[in-house]
C-alpha positions in Angstrom: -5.3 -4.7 4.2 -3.3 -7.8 5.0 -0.1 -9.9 5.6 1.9 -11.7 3.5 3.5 -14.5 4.8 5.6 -16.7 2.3 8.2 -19.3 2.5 11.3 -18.8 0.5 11.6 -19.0 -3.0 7.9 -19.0 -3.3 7.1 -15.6 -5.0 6.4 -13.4 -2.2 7.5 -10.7 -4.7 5.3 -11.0 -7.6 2.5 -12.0 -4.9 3.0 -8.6 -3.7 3.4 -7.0 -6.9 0.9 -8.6 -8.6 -1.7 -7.6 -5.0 -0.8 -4.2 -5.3 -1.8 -3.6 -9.4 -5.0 -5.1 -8.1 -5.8 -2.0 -5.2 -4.7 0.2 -7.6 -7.3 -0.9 -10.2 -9.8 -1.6 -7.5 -9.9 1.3 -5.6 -9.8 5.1 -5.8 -7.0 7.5 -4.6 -3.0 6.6 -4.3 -3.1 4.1 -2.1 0.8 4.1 -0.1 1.8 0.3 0.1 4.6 -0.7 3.1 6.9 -3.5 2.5 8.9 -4.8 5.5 11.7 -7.0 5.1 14.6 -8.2 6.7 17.3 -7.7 4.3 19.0 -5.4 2.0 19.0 -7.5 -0.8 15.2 -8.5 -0.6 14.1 -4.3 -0.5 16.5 -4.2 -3.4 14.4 -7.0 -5.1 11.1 -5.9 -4.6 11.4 -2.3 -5.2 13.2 -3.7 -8.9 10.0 -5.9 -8.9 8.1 -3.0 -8.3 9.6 -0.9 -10.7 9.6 -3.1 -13.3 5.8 -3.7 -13.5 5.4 0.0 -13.4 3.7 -0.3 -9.7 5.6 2.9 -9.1 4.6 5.3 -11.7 6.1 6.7 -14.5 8.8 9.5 -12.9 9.3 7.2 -9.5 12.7 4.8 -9.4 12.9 2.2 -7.1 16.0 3.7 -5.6 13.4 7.1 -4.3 11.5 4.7 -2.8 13.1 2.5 -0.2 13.5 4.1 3.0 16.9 5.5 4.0 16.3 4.8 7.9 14.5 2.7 10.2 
């Protein structure tokens, strides 16, 4: 549906986060979101962020969900 396209420290998490609740809500079926980023550290962070605002689902931990390969 979109890009995202944030400078640092501005949120780009909870943007994301907080953009995804909203499909869910919105629109009908299981929608599969893709988050690309450029560090370790940041697809630690948003699947967390993820996680923690139950974006996931009940059974899913952020750990299952961030790819293992490129």
């Amino acid at each position: 549906l979109g890009v995202f396209w944030h400078t640092q420290g501005s949120g780009k998490s909870y943007s994301m986060a907080f953009f995804a609740q909203k499909i869910r809500r919105k629109m009908a079926g299981s929608p599969t979101f893709v988050v690309l980023t450029d560090r370790e550290e940041l697809n630690i962070q948003i699947s967390d962020i993820f996680e923690n605002c139950g974006i996931l689902g009940k059974d899913s931990k952020a750990k299952q969900c961030i790819a293992t390969s490129g």
